[in-house]
C-alpha positions as CSV (number, residue, x, y, z in Angstrom):
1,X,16.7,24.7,8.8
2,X,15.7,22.9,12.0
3,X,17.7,25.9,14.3
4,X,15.9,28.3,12.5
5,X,12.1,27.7,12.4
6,X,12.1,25.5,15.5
7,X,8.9,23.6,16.6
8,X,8.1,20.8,18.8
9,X,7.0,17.6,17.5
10,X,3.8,16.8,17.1
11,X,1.0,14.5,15.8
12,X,-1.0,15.6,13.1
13,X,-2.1,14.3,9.8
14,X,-0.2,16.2,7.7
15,X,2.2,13.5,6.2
16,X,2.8,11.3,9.4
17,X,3.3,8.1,9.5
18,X,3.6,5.4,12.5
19,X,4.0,1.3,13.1
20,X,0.0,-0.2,12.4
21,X,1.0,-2.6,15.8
22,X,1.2,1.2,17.3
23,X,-1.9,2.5,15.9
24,X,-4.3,-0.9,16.7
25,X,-3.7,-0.3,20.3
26,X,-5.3,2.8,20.7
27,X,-8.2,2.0,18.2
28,X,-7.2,4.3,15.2
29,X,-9.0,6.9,14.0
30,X,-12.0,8.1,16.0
31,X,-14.5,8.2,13.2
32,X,-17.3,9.4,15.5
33,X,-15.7,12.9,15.8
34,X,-16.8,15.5,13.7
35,X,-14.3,17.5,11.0
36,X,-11.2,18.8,12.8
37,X,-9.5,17.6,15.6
38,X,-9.1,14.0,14.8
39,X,-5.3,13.8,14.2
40,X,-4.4,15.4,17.3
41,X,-6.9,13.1,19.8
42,X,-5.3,10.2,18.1
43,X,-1.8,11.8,18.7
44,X,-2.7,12.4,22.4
45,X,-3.5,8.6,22.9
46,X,-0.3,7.6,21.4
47,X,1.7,9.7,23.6
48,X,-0.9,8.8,26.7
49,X,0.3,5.0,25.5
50,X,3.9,6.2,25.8
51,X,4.3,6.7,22.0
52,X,7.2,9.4,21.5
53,X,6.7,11.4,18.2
54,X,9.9,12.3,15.8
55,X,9.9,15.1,13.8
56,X,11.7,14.9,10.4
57,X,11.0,18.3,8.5
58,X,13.4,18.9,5.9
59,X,15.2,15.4,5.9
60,X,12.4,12.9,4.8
61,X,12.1,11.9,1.2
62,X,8.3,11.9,1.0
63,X,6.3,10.2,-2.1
64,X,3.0,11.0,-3.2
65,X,0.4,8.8,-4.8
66,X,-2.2,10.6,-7.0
């Protein structure tokens, strides 16, 4: 499925997950920001940290909580 719909990975808060040591050392979360955006900044200062995103469509078991 991954040859056929073919997408670089990315940061974004649709279902993504990281190591908390990972996330503390660029702050989290910029809560200041308005709606929209938010995921990607904090993306972009992972990978400005050296923090390589994996992208997993189609072969992650994924559980949700409601």
């Amino acid at each position: 499925m991954n040859l056929i719909t073919p997408a670089h990975a990315t940061w974004n808060g649709c279902n993504a997950s990281g190591w908390r040591n990972d996330m503390m050392r660029v702050n989290g979360y910029n809560e200041e920001m308005q709606y929209g955006g938010q995921d990607r900044e904090f993306g972009e200062r992972l990978l400005n940290l050296g923090i390589r995103s994996k992208q997993i469509r189609y072969s992650a078991i994924v559980l949700h909580l409601d």
